[in-house]
CHARMM internal coordinates of N, CA and C (Angstrom, degrees):
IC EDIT
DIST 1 N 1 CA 1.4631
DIST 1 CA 1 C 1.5321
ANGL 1 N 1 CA 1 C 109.56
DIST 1 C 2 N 1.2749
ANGL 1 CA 1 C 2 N 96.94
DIHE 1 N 1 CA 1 C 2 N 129.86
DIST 2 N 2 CA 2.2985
ANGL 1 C 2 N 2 CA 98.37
DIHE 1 CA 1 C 2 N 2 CA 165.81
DIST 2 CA 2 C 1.3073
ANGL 2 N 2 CA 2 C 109.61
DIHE 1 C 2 N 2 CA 2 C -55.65
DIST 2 C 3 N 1.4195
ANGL 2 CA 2 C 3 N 101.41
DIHE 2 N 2 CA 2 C 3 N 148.28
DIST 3 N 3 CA 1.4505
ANGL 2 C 3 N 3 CA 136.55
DIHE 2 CA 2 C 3 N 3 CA -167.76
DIST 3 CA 3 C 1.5548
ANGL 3 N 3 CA 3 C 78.68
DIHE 2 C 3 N 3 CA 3 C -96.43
DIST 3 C 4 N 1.3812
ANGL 3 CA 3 C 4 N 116.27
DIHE 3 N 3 CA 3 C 4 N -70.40
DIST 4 N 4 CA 1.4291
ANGL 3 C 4 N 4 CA 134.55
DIHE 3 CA 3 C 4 N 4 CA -148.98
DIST 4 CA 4 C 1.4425
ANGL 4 N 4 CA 4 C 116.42
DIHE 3 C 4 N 4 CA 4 C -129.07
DIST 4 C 5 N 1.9201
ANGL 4 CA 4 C 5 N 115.76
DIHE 4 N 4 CA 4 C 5 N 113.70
DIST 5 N 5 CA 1.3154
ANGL 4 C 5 N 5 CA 78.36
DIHE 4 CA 4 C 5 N 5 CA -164.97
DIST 5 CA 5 C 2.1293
ANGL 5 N 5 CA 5 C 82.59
DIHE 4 C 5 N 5 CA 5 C -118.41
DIST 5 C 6 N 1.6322
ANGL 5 CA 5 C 6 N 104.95
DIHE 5 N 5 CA 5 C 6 N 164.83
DIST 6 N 6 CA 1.4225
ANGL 5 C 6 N 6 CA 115.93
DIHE 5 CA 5 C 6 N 6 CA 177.57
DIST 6 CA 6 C 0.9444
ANGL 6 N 6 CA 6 C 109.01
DIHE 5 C 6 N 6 CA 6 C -112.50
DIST 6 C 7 N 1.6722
ANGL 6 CA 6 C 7 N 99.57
DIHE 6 N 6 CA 6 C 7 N 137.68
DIST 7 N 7 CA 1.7665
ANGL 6 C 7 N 7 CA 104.24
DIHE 6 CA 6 C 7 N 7 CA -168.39
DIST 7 CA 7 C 2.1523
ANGL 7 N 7 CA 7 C 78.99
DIHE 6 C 7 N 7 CA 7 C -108.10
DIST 7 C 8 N 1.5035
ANGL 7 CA 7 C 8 N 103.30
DIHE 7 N 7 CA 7 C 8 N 117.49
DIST 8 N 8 CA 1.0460
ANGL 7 C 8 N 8 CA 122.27
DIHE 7 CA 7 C 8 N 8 CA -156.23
DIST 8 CA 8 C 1.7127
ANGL 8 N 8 CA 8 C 94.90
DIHE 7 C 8 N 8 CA 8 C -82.26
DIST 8 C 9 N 1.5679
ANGL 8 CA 8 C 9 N 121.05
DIHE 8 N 8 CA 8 C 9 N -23.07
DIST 9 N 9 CA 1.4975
ANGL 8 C 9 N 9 CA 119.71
DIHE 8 CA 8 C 9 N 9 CA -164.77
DIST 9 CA 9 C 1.8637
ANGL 9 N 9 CA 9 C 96.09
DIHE 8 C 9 N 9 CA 9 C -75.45
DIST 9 C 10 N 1.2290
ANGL 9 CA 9 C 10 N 131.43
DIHE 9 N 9 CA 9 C 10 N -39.52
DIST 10 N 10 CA 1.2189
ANGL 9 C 10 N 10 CA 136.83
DIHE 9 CA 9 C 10 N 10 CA -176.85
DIST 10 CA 10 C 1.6617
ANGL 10 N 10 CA 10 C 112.15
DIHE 9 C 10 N 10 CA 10 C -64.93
DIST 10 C 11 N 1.1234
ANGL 10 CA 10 C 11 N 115.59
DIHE 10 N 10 CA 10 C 11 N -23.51
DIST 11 N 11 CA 1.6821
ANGL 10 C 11 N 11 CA 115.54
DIHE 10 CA 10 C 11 N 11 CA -159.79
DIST 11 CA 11 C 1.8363
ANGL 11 N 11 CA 11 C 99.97
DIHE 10 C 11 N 11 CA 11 C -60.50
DIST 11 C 12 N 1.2851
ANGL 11 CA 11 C 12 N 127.74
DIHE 11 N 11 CA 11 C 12 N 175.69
DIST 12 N 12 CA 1.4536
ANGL 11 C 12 N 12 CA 104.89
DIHE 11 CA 11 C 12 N 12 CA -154.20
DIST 12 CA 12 C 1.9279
ANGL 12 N 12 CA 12 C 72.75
DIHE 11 C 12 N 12 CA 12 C -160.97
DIST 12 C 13 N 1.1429
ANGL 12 CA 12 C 13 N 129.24
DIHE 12 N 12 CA 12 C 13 N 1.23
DIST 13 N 13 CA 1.3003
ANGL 12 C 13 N 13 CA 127.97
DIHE 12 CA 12 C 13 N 13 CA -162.72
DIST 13 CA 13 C 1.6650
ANGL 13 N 13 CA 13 C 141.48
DIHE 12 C 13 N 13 CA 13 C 41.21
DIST 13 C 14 N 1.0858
ANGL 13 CA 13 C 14 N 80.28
DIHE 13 N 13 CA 13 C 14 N 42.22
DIST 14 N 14 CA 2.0232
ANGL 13 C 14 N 14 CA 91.33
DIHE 13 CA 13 C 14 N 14 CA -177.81
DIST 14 CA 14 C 1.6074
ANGL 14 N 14 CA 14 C 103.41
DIHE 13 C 14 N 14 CA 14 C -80.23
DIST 14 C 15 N 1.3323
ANGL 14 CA 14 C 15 N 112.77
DIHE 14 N 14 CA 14 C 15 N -27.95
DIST 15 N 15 CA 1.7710
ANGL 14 C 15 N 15 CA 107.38
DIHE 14 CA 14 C 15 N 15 CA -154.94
DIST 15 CA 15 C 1.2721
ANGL 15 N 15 CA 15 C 136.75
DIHE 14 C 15 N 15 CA 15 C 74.03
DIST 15 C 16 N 1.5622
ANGL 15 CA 15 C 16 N 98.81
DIHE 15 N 15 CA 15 C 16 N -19.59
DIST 16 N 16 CA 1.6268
ANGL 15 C 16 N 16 CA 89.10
DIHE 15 CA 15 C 16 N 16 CA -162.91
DIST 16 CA 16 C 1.5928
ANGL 16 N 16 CA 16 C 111.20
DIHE 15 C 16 N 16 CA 16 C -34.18
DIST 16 C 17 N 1.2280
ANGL 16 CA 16 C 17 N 111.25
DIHE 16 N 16 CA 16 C 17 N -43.79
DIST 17 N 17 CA 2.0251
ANGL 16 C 17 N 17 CA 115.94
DIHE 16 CA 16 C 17 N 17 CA -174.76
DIST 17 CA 17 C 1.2660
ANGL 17 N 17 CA 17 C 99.22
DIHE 16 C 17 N 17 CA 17 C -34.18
DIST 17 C 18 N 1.4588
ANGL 17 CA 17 C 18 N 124.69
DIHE 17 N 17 CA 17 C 18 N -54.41
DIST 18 N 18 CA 1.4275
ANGL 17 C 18 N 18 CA 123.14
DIHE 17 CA 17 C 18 N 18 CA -171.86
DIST 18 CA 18 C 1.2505
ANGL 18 N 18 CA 18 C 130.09
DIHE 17 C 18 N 18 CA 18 C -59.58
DIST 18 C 19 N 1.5258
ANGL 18 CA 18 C 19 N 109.55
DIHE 18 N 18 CA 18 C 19 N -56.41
DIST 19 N 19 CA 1.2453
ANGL 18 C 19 N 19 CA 121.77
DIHE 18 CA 18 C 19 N 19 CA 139.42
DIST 19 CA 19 C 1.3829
ANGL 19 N 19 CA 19 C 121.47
DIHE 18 C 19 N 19 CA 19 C -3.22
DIST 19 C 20 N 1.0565
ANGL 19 CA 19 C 20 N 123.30
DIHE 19 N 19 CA 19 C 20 N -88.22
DIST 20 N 20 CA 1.6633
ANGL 19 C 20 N 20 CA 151.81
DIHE 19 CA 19 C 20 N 20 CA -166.09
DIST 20 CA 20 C 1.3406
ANGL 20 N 20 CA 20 C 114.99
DIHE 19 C 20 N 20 CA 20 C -95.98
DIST 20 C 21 N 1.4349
ANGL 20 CA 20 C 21 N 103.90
DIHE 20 N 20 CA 20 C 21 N 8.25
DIST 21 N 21 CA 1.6620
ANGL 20 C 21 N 21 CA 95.75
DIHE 20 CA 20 C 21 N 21 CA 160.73
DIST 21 CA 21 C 1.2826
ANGL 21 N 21 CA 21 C 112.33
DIHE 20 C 21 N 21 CA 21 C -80.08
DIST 21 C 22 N 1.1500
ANGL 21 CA 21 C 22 N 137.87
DIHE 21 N 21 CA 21 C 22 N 121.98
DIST 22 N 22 CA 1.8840
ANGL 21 C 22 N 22 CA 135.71
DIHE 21 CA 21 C 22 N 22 CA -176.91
DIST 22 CA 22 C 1.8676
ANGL 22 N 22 CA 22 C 96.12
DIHE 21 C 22 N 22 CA 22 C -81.11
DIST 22 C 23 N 1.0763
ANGL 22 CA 22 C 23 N 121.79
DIHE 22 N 22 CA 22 C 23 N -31.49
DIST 23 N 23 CA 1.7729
ANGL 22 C 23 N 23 CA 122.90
DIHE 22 CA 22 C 23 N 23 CA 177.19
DIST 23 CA 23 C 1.7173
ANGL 23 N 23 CA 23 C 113.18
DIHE 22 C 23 N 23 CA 23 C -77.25
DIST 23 C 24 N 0.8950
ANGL 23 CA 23 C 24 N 116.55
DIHE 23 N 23 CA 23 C 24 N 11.28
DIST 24 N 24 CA 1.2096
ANGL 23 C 24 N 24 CA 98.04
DIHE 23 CA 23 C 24 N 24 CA -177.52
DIST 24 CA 24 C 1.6184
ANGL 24 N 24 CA 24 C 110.20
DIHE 23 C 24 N 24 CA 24 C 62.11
DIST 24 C 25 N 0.9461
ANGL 24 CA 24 C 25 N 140.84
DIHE 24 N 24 CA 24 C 25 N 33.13
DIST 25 N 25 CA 1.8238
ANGL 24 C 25 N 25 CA 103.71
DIHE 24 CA 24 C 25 N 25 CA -162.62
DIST 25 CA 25 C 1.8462
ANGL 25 N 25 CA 25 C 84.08
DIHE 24 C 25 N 25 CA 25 C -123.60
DIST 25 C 26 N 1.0962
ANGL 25 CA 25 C 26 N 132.12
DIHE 25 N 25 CA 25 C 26 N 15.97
DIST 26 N 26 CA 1.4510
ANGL 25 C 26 N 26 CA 115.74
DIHE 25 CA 25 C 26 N 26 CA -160.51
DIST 26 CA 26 C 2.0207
ANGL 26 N 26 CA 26 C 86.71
DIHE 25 C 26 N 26 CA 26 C -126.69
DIST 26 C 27 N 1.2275
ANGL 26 CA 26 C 27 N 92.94
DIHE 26 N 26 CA 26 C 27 N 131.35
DIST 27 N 27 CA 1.9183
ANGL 26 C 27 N 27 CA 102.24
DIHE 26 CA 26 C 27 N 27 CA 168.28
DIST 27 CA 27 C 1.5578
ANGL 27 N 27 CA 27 C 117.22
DIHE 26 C 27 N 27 CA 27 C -156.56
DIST 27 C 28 N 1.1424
ANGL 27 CA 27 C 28 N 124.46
DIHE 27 N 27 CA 27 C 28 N 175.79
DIST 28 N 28 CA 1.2837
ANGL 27 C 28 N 28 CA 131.46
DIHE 27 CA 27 C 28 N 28 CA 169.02
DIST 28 CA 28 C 1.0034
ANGL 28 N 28 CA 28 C 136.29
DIHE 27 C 28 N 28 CA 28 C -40.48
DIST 28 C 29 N 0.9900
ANGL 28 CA 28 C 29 N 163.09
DIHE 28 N 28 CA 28 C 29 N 134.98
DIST 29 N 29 CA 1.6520
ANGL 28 C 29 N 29 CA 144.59
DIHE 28 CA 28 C 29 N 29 CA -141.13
DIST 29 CA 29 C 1.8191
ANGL 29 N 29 CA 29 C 93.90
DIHE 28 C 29 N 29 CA 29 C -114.60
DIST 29 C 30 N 1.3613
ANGL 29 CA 29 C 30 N 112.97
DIHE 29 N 29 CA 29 C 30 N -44.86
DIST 30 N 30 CA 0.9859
ANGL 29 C 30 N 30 CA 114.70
DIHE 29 CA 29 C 30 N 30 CA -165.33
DIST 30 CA 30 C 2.0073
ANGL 30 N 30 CA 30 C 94.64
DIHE 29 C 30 N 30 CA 30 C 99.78
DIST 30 C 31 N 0.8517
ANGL 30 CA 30 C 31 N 143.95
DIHE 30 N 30 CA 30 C 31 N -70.13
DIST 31 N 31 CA 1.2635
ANGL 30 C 31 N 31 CA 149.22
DIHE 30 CA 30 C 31 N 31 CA -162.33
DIST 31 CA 31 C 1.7453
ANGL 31 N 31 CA 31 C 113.20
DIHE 30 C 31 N 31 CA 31 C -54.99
DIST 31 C 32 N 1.0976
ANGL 31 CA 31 C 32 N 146.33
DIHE 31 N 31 CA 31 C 32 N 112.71
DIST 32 N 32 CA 1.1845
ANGL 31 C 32 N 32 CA 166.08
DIHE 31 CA 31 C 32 N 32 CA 160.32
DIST 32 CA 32 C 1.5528
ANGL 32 N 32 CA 32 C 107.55
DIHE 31 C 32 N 32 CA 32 C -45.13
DIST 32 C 33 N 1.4869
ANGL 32 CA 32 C 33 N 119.26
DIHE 32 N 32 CA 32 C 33 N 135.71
DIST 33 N 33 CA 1.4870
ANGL 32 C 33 N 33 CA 108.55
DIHE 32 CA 32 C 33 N 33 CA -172.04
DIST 33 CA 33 C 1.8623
ANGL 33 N 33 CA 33 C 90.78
DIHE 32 C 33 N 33 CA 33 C -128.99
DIST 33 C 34 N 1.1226
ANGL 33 CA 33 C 34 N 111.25
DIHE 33 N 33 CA 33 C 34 N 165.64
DIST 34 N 34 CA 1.5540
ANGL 33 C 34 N 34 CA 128.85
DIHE 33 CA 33 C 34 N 34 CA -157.94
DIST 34 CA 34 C 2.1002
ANGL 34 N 34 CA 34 C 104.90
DIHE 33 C 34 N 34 CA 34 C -55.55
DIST 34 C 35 N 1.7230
ANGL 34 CA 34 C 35 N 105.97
DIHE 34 N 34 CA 34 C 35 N 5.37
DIST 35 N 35 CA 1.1918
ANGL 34 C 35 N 35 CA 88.84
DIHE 34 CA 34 C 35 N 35 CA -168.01
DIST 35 CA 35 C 1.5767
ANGL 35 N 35 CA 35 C 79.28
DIHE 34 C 35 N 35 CA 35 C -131.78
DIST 35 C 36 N 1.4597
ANGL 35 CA 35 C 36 N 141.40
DIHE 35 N 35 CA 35 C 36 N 38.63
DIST 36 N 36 CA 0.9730
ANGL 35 C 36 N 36 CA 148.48
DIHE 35 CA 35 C 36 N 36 CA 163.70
DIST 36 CA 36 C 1.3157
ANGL 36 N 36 CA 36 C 104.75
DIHE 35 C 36 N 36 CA 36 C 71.30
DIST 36 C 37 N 1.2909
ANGL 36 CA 36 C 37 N 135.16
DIHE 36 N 36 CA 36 C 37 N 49.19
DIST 37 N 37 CA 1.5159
ANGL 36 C 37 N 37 CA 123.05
DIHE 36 CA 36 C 37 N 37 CA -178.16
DIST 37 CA 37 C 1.6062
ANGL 37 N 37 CA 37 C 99.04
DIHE 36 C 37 N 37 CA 37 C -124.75
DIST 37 C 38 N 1.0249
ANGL 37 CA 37 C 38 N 123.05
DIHE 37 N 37 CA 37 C 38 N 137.22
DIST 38 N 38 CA 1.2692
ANGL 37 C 38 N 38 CA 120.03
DIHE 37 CA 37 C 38 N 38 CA 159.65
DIST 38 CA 38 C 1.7142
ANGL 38 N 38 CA 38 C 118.67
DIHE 37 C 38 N 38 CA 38 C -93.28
DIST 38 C 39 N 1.6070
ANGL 38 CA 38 C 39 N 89.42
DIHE 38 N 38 CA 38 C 39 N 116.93
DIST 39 N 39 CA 1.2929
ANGL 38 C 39 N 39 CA 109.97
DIHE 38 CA 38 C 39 N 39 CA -150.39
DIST 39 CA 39 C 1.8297
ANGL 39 N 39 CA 39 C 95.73
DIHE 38 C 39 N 39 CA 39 C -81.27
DIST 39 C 40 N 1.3076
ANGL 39 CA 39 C 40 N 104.81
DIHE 39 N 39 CA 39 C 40 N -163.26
DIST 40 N 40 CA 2.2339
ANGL 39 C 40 N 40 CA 124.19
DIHE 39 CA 39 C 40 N 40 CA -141.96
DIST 40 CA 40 C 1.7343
ANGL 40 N 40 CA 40 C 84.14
DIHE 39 C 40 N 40 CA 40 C -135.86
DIST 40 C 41 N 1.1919
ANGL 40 CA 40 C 41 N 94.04
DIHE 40 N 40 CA 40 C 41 N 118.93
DIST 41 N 41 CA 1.7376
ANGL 40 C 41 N 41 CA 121.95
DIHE 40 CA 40 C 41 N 41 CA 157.76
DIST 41 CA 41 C 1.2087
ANGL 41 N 41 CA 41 C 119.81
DIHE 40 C 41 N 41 CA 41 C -77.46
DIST 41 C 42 N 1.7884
ANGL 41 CA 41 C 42 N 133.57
DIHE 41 N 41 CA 41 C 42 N 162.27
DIST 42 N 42 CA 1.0757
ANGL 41 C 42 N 42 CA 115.56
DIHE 41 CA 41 C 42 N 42 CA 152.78
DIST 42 CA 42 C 1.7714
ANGL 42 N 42 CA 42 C 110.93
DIHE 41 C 42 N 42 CA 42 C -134.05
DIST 42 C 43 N 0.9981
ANGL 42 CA 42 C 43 N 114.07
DIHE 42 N 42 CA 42 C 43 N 120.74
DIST 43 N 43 CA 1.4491
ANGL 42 C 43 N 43 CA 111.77
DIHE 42 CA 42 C 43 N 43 CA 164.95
DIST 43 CA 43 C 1.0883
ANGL 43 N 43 CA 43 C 148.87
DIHE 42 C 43 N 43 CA 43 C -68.37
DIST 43 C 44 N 1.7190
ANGL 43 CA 43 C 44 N 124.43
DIHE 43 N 43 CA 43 C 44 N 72.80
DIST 44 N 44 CA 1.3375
ANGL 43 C 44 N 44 CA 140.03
DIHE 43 CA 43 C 44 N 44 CA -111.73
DIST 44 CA 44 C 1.6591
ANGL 44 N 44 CA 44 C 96.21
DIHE 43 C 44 N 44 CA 44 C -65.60
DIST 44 C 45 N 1.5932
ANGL 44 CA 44 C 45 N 102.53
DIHE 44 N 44 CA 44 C 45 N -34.08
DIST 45 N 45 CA 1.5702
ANGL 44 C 45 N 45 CA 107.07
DIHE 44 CA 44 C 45 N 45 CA -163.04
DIST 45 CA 45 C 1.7988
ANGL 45 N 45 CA 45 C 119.24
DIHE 44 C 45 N 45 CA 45 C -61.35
DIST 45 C 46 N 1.5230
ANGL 45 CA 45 C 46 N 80.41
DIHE 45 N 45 CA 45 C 46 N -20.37
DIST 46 N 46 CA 2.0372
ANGL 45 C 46 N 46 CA 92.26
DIHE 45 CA 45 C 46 N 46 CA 171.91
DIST 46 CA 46 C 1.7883
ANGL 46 N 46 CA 46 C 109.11
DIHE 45 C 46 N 46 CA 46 C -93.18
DIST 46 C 47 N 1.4460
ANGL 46 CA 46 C 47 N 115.48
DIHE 46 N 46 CA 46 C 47 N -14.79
DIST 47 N 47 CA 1.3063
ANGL 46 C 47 N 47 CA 126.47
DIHE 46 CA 46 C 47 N 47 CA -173.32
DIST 47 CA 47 C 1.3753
ANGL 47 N 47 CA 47 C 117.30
DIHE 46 C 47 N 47 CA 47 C -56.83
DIST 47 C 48 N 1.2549
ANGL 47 CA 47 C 48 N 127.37
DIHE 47 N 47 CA 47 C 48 N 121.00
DIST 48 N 48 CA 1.5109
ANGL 47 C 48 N 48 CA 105.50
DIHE 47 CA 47 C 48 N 48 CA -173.75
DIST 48 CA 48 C 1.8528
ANGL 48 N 48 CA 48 C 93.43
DIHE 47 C 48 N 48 CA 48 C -137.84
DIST 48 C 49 N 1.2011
ANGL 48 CA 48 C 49 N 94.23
DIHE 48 N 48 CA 48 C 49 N 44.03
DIST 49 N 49 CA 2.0061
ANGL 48 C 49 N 49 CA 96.50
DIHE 48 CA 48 C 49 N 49 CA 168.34
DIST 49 CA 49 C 1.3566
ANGL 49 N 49 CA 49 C 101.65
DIHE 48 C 49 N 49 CA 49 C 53.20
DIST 49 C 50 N 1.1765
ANGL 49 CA 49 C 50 N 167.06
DIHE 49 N 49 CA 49 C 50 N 9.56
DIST 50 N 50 CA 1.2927
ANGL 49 C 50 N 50 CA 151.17
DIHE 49 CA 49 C 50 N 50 CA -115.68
DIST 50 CA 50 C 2.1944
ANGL 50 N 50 CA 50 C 95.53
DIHE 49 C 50 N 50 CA 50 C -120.10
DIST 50 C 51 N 1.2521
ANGL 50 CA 50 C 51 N 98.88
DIHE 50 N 50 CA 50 C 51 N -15.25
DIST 51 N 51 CA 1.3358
ANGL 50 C 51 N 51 CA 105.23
DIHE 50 CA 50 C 51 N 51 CA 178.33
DIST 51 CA 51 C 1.3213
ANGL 51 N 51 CA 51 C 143.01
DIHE 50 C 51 N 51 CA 51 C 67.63
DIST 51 C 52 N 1.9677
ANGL 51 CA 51 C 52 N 93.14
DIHE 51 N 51 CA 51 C 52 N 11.29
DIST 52 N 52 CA 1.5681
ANGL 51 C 52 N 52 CA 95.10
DIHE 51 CA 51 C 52 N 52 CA -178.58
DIST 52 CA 52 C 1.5379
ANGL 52 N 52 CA 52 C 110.64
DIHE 51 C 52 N 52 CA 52 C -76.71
DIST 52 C 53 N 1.1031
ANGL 52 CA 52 C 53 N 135.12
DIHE 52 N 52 CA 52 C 53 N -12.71
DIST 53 N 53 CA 1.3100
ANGL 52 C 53 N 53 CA 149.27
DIHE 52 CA 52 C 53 N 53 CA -174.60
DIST 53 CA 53 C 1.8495
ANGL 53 N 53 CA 53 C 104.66
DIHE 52 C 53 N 53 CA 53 C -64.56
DIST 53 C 54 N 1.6482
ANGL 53 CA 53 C 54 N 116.33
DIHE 53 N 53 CA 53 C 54 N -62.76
DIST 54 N 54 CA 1.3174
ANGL 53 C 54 N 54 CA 131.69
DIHE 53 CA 53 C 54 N 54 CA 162.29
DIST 54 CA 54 C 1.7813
ANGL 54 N 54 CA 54 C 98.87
DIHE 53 C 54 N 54 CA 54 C -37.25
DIST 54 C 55 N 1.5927
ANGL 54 CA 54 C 55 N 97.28
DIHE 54 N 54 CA 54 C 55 N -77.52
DIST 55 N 55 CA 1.3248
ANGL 54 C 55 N 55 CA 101.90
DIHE 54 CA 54 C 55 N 55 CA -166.37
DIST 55 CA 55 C 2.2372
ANGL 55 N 55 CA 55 C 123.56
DIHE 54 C 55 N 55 CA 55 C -44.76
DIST 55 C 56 N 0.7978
ANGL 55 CA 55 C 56 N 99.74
DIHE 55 N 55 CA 55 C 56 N -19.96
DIST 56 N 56 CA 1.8269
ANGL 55 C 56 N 56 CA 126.25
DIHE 55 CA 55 C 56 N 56 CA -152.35
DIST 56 CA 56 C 1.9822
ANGL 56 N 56 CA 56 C 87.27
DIHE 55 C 56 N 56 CA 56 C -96.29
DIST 56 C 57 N 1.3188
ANGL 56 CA 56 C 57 N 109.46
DIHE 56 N 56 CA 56 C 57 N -39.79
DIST 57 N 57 CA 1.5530
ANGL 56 C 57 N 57 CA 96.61
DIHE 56 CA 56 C 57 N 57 CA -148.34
DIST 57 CA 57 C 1.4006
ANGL 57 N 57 CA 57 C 98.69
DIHE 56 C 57 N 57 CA 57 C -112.35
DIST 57 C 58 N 1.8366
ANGL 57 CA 57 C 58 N 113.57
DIHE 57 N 57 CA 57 C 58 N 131.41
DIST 58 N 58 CA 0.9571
ANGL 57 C 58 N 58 CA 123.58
DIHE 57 CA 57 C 58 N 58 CA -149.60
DIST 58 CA 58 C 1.5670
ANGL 58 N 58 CA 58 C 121.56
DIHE 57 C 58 N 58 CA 58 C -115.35
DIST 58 C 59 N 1.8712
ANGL 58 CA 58 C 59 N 94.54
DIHE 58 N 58 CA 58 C 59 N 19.69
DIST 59 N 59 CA 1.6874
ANGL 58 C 59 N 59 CA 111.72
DIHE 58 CA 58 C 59 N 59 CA 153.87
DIST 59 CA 59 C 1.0652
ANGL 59 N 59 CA 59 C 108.57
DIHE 58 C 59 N 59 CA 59 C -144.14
DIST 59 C 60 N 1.7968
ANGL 59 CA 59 C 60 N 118.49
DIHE 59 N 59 CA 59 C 60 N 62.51
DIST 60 N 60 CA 1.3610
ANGL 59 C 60 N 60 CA 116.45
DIHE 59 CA 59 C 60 N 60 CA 165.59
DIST 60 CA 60 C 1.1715
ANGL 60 N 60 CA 60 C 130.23
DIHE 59 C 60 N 60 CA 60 C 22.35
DIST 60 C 61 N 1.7678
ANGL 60 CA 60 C 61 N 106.87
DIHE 60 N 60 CA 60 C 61 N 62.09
DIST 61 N 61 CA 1.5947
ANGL 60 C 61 N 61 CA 120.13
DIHE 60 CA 60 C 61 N 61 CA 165.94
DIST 61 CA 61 C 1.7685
ANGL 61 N 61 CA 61 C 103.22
DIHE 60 C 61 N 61 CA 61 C -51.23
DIST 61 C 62 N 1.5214
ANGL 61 CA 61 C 62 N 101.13
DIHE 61 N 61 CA 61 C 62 N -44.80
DIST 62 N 62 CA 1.7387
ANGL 61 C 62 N 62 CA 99.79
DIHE 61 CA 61 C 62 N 62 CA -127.56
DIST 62 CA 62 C 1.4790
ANGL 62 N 62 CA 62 C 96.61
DIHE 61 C 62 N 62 CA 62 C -100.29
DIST 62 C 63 N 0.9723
ANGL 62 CA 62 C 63 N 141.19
DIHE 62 N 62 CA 62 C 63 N 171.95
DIST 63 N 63 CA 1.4444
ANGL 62 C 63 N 63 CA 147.66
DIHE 62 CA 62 C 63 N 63 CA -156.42
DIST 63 CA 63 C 1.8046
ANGL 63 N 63 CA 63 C 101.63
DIHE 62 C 63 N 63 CA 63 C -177.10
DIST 63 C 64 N 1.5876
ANGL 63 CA 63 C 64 N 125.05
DIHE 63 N 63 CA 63 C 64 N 95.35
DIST 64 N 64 CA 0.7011
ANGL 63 C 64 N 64 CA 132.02
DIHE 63 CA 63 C 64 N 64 CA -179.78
DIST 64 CA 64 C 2.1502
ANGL 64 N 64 CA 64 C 99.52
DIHE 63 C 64 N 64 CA 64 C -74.90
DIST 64 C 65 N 1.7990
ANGL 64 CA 64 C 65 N 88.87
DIHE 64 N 64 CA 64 C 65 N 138.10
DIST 65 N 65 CA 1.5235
ANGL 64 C 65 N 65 CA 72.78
DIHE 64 CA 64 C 65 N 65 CA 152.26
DIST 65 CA 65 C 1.5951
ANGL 65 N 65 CA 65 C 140.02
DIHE 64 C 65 N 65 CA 65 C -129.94
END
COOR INIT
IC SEED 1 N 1 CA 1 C
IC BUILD
């Protein structure tokens, strides 16, 4: 089950999440979203809820659950 899930249509491509993830668990998706951004993965197994990702991103990609 996701730790963290990304609503990939909102991502706006700044990174900061990436940036400021201290776990490593957040990267590039590779996948392109409807406003040309290539949107942020998360790799649940490095995921540890910790919420800087939520906290950091400033069009509510992330939706902890």
């Amino acid at each position: 089950m996701d730790k963290v899930r990304v609503r990939e249509e909102r991502c706006k491509g700044c990174y900061l999440c990436i940036a400021n993830c201290k776990q490593g668990a957040l990267s590039l998706s590779g996948r392109t979203n409807d406003r040309g951004v290539i949107t942020v993965t998360v790799d649940q197994d490095k995921c540890i809820q910790c919420g800087c990702c939520y906290a950091m991103c400033p069009d509510l990609v992330y939706e902890i659950l």
